[in-house]
N, C-alpha and C positions, 0 to 999 in steps of 0.2 A: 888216408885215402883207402876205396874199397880197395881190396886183393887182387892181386890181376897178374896171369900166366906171362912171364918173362917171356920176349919176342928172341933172346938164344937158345930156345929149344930148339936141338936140330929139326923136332917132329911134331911140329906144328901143324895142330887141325884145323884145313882148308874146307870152306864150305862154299859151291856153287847155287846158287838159287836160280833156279831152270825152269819151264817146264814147258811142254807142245803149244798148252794153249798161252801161255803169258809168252811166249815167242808169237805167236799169231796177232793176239790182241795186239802187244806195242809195236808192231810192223804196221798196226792198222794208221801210225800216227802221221799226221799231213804233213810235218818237217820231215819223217825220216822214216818213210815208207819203206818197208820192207828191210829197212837196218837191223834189228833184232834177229830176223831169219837168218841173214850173212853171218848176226856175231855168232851168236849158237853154233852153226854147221861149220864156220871155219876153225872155228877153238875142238869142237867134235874129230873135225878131219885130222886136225893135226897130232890127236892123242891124247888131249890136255884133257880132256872130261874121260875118263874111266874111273865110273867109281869103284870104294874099296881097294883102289889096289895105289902102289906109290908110281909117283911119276916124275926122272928126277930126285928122289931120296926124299921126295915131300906124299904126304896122304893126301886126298882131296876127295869131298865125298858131296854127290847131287843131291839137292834136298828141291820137294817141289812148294813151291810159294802159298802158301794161306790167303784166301781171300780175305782181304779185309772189310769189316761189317762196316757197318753204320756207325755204331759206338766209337768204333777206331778212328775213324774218320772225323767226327766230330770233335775230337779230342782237338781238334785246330780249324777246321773247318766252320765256315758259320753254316746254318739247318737251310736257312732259304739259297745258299749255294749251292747245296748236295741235294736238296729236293729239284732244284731244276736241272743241273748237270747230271746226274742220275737217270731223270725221268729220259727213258725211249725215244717220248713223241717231239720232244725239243731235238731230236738227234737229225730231222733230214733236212734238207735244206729247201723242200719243200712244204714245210707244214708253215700256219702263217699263224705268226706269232706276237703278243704287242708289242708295240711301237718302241724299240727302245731295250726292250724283254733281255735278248742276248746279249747285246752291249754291258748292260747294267752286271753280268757277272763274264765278260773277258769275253766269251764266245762268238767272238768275230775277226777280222781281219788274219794275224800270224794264231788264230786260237779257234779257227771254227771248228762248230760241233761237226761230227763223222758218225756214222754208224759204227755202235764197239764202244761208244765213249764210255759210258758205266761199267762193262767190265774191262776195260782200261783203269779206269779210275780203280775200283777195286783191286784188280790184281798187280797194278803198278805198287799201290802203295802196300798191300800185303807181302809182297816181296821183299820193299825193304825192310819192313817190319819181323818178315824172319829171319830174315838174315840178323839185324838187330838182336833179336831173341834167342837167336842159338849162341849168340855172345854174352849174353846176360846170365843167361842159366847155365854157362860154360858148356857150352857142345862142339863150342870151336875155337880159335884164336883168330882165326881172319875170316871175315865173310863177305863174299863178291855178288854183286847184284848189279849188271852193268843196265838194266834195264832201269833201275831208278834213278836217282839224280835232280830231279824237276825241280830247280831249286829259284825258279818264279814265281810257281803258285804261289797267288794269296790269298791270305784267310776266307774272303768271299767273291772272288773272281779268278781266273786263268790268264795266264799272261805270260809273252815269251815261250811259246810253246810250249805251255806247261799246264797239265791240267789239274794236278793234286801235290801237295807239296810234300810227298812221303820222303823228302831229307830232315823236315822239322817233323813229323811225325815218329820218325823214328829215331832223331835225339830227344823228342818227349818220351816213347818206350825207354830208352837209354837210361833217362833222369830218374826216373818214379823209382826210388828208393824200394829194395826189396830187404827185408830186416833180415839177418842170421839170424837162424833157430837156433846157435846157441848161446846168442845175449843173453839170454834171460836167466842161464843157467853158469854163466861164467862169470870172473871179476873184472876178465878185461873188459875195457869197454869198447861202448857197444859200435858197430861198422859205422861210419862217413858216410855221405853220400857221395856215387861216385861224381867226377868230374869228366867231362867229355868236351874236349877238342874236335871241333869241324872246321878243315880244312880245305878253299875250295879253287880247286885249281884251272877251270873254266876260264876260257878268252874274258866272259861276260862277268860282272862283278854279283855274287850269289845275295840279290836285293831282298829275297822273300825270309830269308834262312838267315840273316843278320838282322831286320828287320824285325824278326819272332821273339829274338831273343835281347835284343838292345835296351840299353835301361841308362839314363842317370844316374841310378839314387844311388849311391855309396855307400846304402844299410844291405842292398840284395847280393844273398849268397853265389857267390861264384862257381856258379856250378858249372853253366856250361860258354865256351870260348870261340866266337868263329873268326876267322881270319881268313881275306881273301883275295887272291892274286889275279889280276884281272887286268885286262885295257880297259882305258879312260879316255876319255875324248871327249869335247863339246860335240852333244846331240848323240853321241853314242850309247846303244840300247843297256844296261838299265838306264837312265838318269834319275839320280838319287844321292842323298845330301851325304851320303856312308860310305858313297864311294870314292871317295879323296884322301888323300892321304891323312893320319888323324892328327889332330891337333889339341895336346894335354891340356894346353890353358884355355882350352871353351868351355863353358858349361852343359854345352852339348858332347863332350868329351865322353868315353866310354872304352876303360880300358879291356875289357873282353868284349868289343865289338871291333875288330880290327880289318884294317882296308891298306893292301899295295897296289896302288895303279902301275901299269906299265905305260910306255909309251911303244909306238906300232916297230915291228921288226923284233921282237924279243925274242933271243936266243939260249941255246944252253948256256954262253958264255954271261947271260943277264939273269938267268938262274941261277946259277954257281955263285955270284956275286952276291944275290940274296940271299942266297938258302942259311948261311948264319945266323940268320933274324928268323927264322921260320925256328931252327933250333933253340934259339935260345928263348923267345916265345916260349916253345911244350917245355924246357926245362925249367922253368919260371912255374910252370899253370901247373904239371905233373899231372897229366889228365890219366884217366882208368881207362878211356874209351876213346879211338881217334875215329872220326867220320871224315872220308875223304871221298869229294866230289871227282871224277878223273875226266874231266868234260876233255873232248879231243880235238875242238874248233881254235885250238892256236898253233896244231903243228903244222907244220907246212904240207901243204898240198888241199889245205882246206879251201871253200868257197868264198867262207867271210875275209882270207888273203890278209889276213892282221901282223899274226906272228910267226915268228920262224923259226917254233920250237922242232926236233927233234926227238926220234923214238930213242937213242942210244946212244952213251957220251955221256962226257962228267957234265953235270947240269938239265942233262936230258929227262921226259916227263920218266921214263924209267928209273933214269938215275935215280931220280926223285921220289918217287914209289917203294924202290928197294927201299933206302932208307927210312923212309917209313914204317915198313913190312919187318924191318930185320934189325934193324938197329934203335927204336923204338919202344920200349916199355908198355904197356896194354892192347889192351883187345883194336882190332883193326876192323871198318868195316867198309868196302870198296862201294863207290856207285858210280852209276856212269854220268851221265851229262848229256854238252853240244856236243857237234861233230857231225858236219855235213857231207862230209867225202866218207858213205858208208864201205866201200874197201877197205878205208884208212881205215874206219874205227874199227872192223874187225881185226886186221891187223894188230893194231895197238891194242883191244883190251884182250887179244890172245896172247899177246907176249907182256902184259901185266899180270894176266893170269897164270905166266908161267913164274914171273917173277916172287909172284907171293906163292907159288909152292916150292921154291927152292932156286938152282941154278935156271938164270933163264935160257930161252930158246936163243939162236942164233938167229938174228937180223937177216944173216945171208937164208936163211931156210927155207926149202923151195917150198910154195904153197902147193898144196896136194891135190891132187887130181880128182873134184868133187863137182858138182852140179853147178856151182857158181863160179866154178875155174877161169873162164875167160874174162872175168870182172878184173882178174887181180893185172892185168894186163898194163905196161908193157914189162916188167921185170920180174913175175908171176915170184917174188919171194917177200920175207915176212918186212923190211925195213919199210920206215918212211922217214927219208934223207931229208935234212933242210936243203931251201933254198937256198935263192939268191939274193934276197931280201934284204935292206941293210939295217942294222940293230941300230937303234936311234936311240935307245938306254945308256947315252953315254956316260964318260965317267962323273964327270957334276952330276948328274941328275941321280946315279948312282950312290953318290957321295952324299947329296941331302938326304935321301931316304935312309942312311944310315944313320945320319945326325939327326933326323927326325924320329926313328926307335929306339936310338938311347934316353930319348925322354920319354916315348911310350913305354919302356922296358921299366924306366925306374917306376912309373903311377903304377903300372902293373905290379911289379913288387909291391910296391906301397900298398896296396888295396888287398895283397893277398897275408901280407903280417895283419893288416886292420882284420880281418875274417877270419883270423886264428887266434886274436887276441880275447 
């Protein structure tokens, strides 16, 4: 595998992808107007963005996002999608357009065009893209971009609120093989390509982002692994044949394309119970690169009222996180997701963001006295408590999903000695 900075360095380089206007633009988005604004200024309030200096015993350093070109974009994107999603005059809701026009690439119903949408598009998926790149050419060990995450987009439509699909865009950065300069000139031989684990921990099951990457054939290199924890339910938003739990003996079978459904009510105590599989998964795959999706639409107090995750606690989306961030081998790179209760999400990707620069914040932490202060109302501190929800992850159903990835675990082995042989 390529080389990649051990996640026990006490001093781990944290990189924010920030900037005034990619806070403006994705505020602009019709699911989660003005979400962006909240997360920026409450993680600002609380301390956690000073760059240069440590916060916590961790460094953390602001970098502002790259727009992404045309080229970038294309790299996944089909030309007759980005030529009309791009274009301005598609953008109001007033210009009249053929029959059928919008539909034909997502731009309707949970997906209509807005004013901002090109440089949304743009600076959505250049974000993730730097963050990606400062991982790659080692400028960091963990990179947070709560702004990305879109992980509906499809290659030539929008869908599930989602307008550009820079989580597969920038596990395509990830992949593209950069050679050592000094193969040429040494005997050992020459770097691997890395492997990249994407990890997606949204309510909704990441359809675009397994989709990209899913294959058959049992000759294609193993490069990159998504695995994706999610509710399932008949009629529930994606619906897609990947989102089931997987089944070794189909021929539609694909052991790096992996799916855990949950059922409604999931809790830390239904996390704890999985996360062994989530483990033994990356230490099977041994990825250089982890892409993690941190969508916040299952912890409790959410709108969609599905799951009844928690911020903090063994099994909690933090718990979860830590371990990734710290116990974890390779480069990290964070993105954000769903999450429609925007207090919550600010909360939650402020105390993930303190997570990955070291000890995190206190759950009790009183939110700071800032412009948005009266949102955080009625307990104005950083937690978001589970309900009262009752976890329907019982133990049977617990129990097959475990007996069902000892037989994913073993094809997975098996297909990763086949690719070293």
């Amino acid at each position: 595998m390529a080389t990649s900075k051990k996640t026990n360095n006490p001093n781990k380089r944290v990189v924010y992808v920030v900037s005034e206007e990619l806070a403006k633009v994705s505020s602009l988005l019709p699911s989660n107007k003005n979400r962006s604004l909240l997360v920026h200024s409450l993680a600002s309030s609380l301390g956690i963005l000073v760059p240069k200096q440590k916060h916590n015993g961790q460094h953390i350093r602001l970098i502002r996002p790259n727009r992404a070109t045309l080229k970038d974009l294309s790299v996944y994107h089909t030309r007759d999608y980005l030529d009309f999603s791009l274009n301005p005059d598609n953008h109001s809701e007033n210009v009249q357009q053929e029959p059928n026009e919008s539909a034909d690439f997502g731009l309707e119903d949970d997906c209509p065009p807005f004013r901002g949408l090109d440089d949304y598009i743009f600076l959505v998926a250049g974000a993730s893209l730097t963050g990606a790149n400062t991982l790659k050419t080692d400028q960091a060990d963990i990179a947070i971009c709560w702004d990305g995450g879109r992980h509906h987009a499809q290659k030539a439509r929008a869908s599930g609120f989602c307008y550009v699909a820079d989580c597969v865009l920038a596990i395509l950065a990830l992949r593209r093989f950069v050679p050592n300069p000094y193969d040429n000139i040494s005997p050992a031989p020459p770097s691997k390509k890395p492997r990249i684990m994407y990890l997606d921990l949204d309510l909704h099951f990441s359809d675009s982002v397994s989709q990209a990457f899913y294959s058959t054939s049992s000759t294609n290199s193993p490069q990159v692994l998504t695995f994706s924890i999610h509710h399932a339910a008949e009629g529930f938003f994606p619906i897609s044949p990947l989102s089931s739990l997987p089944a070794p003996g189909s021929p539609t079978f694909d052991p790096f394309s992996l799916s855990l459904p949950l059922r409604p009510g999931a809790s830390n105590r239904t996390f704890m119970r999985i996360w062994p599989i989530v483990e033994r998964v990356k230490n099977l795959f041994e990825p250089d690169y982890i892409v993690v999706q941190c969508g916040l639409d299952g912890l409790a107090g959410d709108p969609m009222a599905t799951w009844n995750w928690s911020l903090e606690g063994e099994g909690s989306l933090g718990w979860c996180t830590s371990r990734v961030v710290h116990e974890w081998d390779g480069k990290k790179l964070l993105l954000g997701g769903g999450g429609y209760n925007s207090p919550n999400a600010a909360r939650a990707w402020a105390y993930l963001t303190s997570i990955a620069m070291g000890k995190p914040l206190s759950v009790d932490t009183e939110i700071p006295d800032h412009r948005a202060f009266p949102l955080y109302g009625p307990s104005f501190t950083l937690d978001v408590p589970a309900g009262n929800m009752q976890d329907q992850n019982n133990e049977e159903y617990i129990k097959s999903v475990e007996e069902c990835f000892e037989d994913v675990l073993f094809a997975l082995q098996h297909r990763l000695r086949q690719s070293t042989t």
